[in-house]
C-alpha positions in Angstrom: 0.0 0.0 0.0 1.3 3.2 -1.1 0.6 6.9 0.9 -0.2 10.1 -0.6 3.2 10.5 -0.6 3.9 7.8 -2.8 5.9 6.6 0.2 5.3 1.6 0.4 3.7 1.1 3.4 2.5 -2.2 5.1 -1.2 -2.7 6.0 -0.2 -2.2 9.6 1.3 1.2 9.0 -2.0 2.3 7.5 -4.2 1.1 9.8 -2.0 3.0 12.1 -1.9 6.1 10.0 -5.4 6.3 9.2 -6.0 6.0 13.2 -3.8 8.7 14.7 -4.6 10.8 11.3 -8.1 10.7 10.9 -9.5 9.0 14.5 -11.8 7.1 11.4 -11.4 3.1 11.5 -10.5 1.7 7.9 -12.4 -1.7 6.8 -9.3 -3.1 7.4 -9.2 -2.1 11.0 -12.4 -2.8 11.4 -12.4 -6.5 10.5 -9.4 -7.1 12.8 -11.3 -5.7 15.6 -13.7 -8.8 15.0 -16.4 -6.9 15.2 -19.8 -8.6 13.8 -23.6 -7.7 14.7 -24.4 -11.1 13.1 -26.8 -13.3 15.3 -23.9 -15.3 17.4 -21.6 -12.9 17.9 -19.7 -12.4 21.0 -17.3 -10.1 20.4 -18.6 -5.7 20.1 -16.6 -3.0 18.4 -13.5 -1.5 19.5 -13.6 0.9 22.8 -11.4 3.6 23.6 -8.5 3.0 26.6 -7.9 -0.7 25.6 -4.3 -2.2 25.4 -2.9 -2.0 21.7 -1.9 -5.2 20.3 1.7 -6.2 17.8 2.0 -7.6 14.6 5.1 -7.6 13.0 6.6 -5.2 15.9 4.2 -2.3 15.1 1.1 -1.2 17.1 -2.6 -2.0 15.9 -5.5 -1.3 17.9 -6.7 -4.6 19.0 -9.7 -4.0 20.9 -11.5 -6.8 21.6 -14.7 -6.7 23.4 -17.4 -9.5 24.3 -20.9 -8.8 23.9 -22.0 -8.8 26.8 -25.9 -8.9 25.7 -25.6 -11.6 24.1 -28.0 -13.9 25.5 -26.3 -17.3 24.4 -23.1 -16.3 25.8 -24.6 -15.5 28.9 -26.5 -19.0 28.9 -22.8 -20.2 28.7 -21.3 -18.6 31.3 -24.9 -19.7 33.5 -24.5 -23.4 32.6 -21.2 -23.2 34.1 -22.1 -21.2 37.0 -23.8 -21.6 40.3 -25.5 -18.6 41.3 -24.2 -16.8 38.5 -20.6 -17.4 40.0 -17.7 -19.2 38.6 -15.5 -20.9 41.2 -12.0 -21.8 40.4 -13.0 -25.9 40.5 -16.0 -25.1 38.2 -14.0 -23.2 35.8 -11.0 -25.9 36.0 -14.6 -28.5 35.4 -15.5 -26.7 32.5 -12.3 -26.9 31.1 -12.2 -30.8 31.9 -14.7 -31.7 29.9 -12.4 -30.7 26.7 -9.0 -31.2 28.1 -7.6 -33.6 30.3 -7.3 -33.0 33.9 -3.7 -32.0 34.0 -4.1 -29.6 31.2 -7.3 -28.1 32.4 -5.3 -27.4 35.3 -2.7 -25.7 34.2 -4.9 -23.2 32.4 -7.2 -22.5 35.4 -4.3 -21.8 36.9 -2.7 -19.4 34.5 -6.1 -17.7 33.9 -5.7 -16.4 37.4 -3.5 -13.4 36.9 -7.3 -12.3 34.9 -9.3 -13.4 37.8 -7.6 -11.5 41.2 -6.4 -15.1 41.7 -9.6 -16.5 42.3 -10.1 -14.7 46.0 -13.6 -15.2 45.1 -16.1 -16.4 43.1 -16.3 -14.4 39.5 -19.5 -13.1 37.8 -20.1 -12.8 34.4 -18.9 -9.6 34.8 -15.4 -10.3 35.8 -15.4 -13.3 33.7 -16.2 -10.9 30.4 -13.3 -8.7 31.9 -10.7 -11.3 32.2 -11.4 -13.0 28.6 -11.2 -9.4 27.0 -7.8 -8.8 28.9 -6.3 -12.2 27.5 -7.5 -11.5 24.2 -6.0 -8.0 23.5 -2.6 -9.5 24.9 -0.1 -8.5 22.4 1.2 -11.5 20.4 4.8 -12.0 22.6 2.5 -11.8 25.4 0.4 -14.8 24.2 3.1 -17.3 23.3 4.2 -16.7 26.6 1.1 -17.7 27.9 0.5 -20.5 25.8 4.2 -21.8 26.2 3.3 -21.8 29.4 0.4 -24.6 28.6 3.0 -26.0 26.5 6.0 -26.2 28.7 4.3 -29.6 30.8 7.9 -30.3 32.8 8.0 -26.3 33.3 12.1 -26.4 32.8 11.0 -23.6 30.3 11.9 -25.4 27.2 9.7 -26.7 24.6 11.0 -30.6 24.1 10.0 -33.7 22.7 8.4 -34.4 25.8 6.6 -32.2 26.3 5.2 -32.1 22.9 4.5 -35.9 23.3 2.7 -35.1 27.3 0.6 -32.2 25.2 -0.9 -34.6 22.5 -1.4 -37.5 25.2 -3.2 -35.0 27.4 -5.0 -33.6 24.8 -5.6 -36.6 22.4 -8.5 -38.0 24.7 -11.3 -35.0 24.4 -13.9 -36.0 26.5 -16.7 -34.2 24.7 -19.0 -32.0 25.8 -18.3 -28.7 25.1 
């Protein structure tokens, strides 16, 4: 992509041009923000005073957002919940039913840097706020989180091993969700 000064720019750059020139959000922007007001959709437009994310080592405004009206990701979170509050063994349940124990584990237990460490139960409220924290991490910021999933010995190396521990533990899906 070119500017008006002729000058080759990447799609990045002009998504980051035409923010801080303009303030208006190109198409471009706009998809990566996910944003959709198709039936289904959890994720809202962007909001001002959200973390920008990195591609490529340049800033984009990554502002994901969940829906928070959305009925079916409410029945979700409720299905989940007891008294419309998530427990750290209900959440670490949840996760169970998709992963093996060890690895629903280890991501309950990561997640709770988003969740004041679990202190309490979370509503949907603080559940929405965590998730939209984890998803605008920056790119660095989420291949450390999921080498931290990855890393099964935790000698913070990626081996054969582990490798081999991650597709036992995660070979055997257990269904439901």
């Amino acid at each position: 992509m070119k500017t008006a000064a002729g000058q080759q720019i990447s799609n990045t750059q002009a998504i980051n041009v035409t923010t801080k020139q303009g303030g208006a959000m190109s198409d471009m922007e706009k998809d990566d923000n996910h944003t959709s007001d198709g039936e289904g959709s959890i994720a809202g437009g962007p909001t001002k005073g959200r973390r920008g994310g990195n591609r490529g080592g340049k800033q984009i405004n990554r502002n994901f957002v969940l829906d928070r009206r959305n009925t079916g990701f409410q029945n979700h979170f409720n299905k989940i919940a007891t008294d419309k509050r998530i427990s750290k063994q209900q959440l670490r349940g949840f996760l169970s039913l998709r992963y093996k124990e060890v690895i629903a584990t280890r991501i309950t237990n990561l997640m709770a840097n988003f969740f004041n460490n679990y202190n309490q139960n979370i509503d949907f409220t603080t559940y929405c706020d965590g998730l939209e924290h984890l998803f605008n991490y920056d790119e660095n910021d989420l291949r450390k989180f999921a080498f931290k999933i990855f890393d099964i010995n935790q000698d913070k190396k990626l081996s054969e091993n582990d490798m081999f521990d991650l597709m036992k533990n995660c070979s055997a899906v257990k269904g439901g969700y």
